[in-house]
C-alpha positions in Angstrom: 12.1 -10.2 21.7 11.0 -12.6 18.9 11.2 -9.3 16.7 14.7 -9.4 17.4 15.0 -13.4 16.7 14.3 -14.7 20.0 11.8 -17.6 20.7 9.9 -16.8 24.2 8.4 -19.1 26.4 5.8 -16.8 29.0 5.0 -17.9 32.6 2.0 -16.7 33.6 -1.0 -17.5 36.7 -3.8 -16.6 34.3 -3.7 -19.3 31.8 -6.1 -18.0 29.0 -4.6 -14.7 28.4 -1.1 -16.4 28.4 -2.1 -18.5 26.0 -3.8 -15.9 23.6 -0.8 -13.9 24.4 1.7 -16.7 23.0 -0.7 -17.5 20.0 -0.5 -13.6 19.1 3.1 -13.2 19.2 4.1 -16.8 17.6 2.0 -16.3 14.7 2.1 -19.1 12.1 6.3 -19.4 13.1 7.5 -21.6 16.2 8.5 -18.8 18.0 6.8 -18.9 21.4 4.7 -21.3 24.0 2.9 -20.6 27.1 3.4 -22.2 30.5 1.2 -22.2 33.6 3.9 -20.9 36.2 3.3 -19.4 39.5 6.8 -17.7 40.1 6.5 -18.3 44.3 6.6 -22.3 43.5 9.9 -24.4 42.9 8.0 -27.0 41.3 6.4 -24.0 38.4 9.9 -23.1 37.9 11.1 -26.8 37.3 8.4 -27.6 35.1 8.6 -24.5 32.8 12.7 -24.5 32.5 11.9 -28.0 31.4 9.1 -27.2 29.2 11.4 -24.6 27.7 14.3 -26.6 27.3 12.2 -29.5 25.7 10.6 -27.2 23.0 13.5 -24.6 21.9 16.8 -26.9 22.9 17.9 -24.9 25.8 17.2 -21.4 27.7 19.9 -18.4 26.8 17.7 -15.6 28.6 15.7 -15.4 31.7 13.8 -12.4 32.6 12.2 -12.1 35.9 9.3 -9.9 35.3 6.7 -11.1 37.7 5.6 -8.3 40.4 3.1 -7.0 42.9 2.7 -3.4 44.2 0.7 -3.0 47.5 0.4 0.5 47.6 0.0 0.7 51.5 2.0 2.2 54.1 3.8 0.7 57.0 1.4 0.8 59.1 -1.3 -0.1 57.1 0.0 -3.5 55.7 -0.5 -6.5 57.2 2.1 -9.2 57.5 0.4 -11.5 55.3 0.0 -8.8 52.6 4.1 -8.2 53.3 4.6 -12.2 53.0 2.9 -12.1 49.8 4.8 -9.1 48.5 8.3 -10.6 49.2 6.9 -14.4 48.1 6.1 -12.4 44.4 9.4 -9.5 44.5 11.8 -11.4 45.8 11.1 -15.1 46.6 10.4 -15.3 42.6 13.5 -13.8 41.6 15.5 -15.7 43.6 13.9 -19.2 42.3 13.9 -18.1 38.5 17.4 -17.3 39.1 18.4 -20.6 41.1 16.5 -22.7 38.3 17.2 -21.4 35.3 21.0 -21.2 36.4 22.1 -24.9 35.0 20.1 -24.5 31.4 22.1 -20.9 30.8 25.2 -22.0 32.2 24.7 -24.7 29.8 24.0 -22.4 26.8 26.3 -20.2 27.7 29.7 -22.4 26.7 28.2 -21.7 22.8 27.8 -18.0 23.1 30.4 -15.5 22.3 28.8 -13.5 25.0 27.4 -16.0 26.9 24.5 -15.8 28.6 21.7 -13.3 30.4 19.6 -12.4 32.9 17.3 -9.6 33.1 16.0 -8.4 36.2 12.8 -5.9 36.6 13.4 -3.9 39.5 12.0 -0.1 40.0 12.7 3.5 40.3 11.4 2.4 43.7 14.9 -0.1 43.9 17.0 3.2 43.5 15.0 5.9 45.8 12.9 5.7 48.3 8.8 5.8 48.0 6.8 7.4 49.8 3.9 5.7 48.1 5.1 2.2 48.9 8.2 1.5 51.2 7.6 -2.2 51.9 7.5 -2.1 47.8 10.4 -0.3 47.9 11.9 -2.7 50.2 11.6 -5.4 48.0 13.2 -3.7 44.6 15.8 -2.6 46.6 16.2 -6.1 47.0 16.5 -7.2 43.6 19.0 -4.4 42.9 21.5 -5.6 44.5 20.7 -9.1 44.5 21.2 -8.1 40.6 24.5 -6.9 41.2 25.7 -9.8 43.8 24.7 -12.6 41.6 26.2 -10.8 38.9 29.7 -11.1 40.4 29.3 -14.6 42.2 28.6 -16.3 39.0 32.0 -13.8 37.3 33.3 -15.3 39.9 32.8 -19.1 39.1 33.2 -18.2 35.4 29.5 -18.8 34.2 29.7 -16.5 31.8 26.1 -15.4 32.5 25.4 -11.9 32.9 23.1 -10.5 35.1 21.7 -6.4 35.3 18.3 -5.2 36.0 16.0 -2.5 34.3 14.4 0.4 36.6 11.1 1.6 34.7 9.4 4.8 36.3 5.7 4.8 36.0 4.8 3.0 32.9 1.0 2.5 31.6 0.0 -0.5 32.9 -2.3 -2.2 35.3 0.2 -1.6 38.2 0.8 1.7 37.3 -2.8 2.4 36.9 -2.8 1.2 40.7 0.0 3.3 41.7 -2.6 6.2 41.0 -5.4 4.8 42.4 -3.1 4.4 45.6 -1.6 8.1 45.6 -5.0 9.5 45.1 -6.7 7.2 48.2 -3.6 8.6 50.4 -4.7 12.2 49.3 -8.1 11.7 50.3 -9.6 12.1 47.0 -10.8 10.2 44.3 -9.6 12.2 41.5 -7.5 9.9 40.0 -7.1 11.6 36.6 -5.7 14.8 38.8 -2.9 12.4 40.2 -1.8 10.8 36.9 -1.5 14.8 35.4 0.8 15.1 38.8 2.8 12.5 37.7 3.4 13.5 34.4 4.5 16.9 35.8 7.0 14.8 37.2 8.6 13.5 33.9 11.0 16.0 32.5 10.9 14.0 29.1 7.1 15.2 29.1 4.7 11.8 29.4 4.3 8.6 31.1 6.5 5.1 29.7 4.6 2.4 27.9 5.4 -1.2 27.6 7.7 -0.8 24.9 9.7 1.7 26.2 10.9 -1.5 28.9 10.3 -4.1 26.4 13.2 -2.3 24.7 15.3 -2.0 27.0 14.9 -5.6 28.2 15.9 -6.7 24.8 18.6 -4.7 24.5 20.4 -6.1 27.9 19.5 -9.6 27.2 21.4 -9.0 23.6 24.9 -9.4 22.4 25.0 -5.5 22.1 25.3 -5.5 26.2 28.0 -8.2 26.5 30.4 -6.1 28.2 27.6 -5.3 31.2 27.0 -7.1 34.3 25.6 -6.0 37.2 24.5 -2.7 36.1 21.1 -1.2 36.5 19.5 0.7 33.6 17.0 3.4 34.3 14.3 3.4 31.9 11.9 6.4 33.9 11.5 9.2 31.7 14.4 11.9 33.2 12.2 11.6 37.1 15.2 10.1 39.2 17.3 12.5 37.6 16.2 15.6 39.7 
């Protein structure tokens, strides 16, 4: 996003990577802080809209990134494992959305296109998991909480679009869990068998990276998308297409 011109403000729980993190992408320019946020608390969200607002003069994008994958099935989680799940899916999205509302309705009365929210939800928002259902459950959740917010704030005449991105298994910490998960359900701890299974999976013939949502993400939060809201784009490599 600052590649495209943006300056970025990061919410993050662990506090020294953040910060390298913002050091790394700012460079010598002003073009991104850190701020300690823990997206489950309303106070966080306060603090960094504020923090945001203070440093870059207002807030035109928010994207709600933050989430955990459990990787257990129903009968194996427990209900504070669940709690913890929806406090981190869904609780998070709700209160990025609920605060950052007045600053990009604010910023949005300057914009030819006003406006935008980016949602992450999942391949596991659009079909069901096997893997993970209470998972599942929650991106579900955000899918259509992506579309409903999208039309109440039409609605009121906002002029702040909302859609969510759907990545398929992407290289990452979580999706290195999702392996780890798939192989324990197996019985087996060949993990590297299970990620070759799930590029099997792929038509397009390999796993997504960062980048490939990064990407996307910028190009829904642009001006280029100002004619989508409430849409869901499917960033997964051709595997909900079968």
């Amino acid at each position: 996003m600052v590649e495209a011109g943006a300056r970025v403000a990061i919410g993050d729980m662990l506090d020294e990577r953040g910060r390298e993190t913002a050091r790394a992408i700012a460079g010598t320019a002003d073009a991104a802080i850190y701020q300690h946020l823990d997206v489950t608390r309303e106070e966080d969200w306060t603090a960094a809209i504020a923090a945001t607002a203070a440093r870059f003069g207002g807030l035109d994008i928010l994207v709600n990134n933050a989430g955990l994958f459990l990787g257990k099935g129903v009968e194996e989680a427990s209900l504070d494992e669940w709690h913890r799940l929806c406090a981190v899916n869904l609780t998070g999205v709700f209160l990025g959305t609920k605060h950052a509302l007045p600053a990009l309705r604010e910023r949005a009365r300057q914009s030819p296109h006003g406006s935008a929210i980016v949602n992450l939800a999942s391949v596991a928002g659009l079909v069901g998991s096997q893997l993970d259902p209470l998972y599942s459950m929650t991106k579900g959740g955000v899918t259509l909480f992506t579309k409903s917010t999208a039309l109440e704030f039409a609605r009121k005449g906002y002029r702040v679009r909302v859609n969510s991105i759907h990545p398929g298994l992407i290289q990452t910490d979580m999706g290195e869990q999702t392996f780890i998960s798939r192989a324990r359900n197996m019985g087996s701890n060949d993990v590297d068998a299970v990620r070759e299974q799930a590029m099997a999976r792929h038509p397009i013939g390999r796993l997504g990276v960062p980048d490939d949502i990064a990407k996307g993400i910028v190009f829904l939060a642009s001006d280029d998308a100002g004619f989508m809201t409430g849409a869901g784009l499917v960033v997964d490599g051709g595997s909900t297409a079968q």
